[in-house]
C-alpha positions in Angstrom: 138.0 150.6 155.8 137.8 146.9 156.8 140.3 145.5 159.1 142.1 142.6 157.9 141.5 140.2 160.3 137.9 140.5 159.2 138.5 140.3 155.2 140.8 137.1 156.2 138.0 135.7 158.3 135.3 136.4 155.5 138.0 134.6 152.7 138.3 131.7 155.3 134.6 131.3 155.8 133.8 131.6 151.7 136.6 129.2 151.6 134.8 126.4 153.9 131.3 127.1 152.4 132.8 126.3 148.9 134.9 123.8 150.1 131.1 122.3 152.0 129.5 123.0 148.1 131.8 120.6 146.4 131.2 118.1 149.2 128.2 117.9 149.0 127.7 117.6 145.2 130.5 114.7 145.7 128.1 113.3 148.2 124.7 113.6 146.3 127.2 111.9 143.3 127.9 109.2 145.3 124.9 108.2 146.5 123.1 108.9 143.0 125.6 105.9 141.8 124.7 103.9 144.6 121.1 104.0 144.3 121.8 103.4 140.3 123.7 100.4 141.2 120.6 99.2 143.5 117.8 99.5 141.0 120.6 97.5 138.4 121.0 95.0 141.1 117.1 94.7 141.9 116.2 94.4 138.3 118.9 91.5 137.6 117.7 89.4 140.2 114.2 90.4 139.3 114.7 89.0 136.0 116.0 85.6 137.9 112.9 85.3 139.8 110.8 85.8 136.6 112.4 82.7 135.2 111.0 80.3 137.6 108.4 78.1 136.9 106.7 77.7 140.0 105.6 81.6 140.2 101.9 82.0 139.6 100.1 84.1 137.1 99.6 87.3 139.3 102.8 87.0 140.7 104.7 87.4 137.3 102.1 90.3 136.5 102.7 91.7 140.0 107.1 91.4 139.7 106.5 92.6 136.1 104.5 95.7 137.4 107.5 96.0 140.0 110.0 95.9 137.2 108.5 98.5 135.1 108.7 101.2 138.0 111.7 100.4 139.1 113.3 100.5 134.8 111.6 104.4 135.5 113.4 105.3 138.5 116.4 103.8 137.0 115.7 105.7 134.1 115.6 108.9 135.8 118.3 108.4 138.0 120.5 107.8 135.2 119.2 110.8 133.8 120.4 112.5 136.6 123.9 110.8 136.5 124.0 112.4 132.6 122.5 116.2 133.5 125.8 116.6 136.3 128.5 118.4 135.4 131.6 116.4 135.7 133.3 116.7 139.6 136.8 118.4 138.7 139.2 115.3 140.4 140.8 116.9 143.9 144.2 117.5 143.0 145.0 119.7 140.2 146.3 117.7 137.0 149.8 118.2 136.1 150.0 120.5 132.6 152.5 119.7 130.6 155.8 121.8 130.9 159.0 122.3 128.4 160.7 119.1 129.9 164.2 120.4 131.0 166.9 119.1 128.2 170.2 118.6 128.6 173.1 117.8 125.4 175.4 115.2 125.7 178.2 115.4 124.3 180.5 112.1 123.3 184.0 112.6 124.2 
């Protein structure tokens, strides 16, 4: 028979390794939308530098070439973003409840 200190300590630790599991898919969540939010940012101003006139032929070929892999990655890390299962939020929601009622009565 176990003692119970030891089924306590075992719940604790499955506790803190499930607790580290969400963390870490949090984590990976956030910096999967940072990374999207770089590649968005890189291709805006990407676009911007395409617009001036004073770039050369092979440069425009070259930032065009850079745009293309950089539209996959972003394509694949939104992917990504889609394929995850939602995060639950922290705190339990509230359900709804029978709201308690009261009668008035008019004297």
């Amino acid at each position: 028979m176990a003692h119970p200190e030891v089924s306590h300590q075992k719940a604790s630790y499955q506790t803190a390794l499930d607790q580290w599991a969400q963390d870490q898919k949090v984590l990976d969540q956030k910096v999967l939308d940072q990374k999207i939010r770089e590649l968005q940012e890189w291709l805006r101003q990407a676009w911007q530098q395409l617009a001036d006139p004073s770039m050369t032929t092979f440069s425009r070929r070259e930032l065009r070439n850079q745009m293309k892999q950089c539209t996959a990655d972003l394509r694949m890390h939104l992917q990504a973003a889609s394929d995850r299962p939602p995060v639950p939020p922290a705190t339990p929601s509230k359900g709804f409840a029978k709201p308690a009622l009261r009668l008035l009565a008019w004297s």
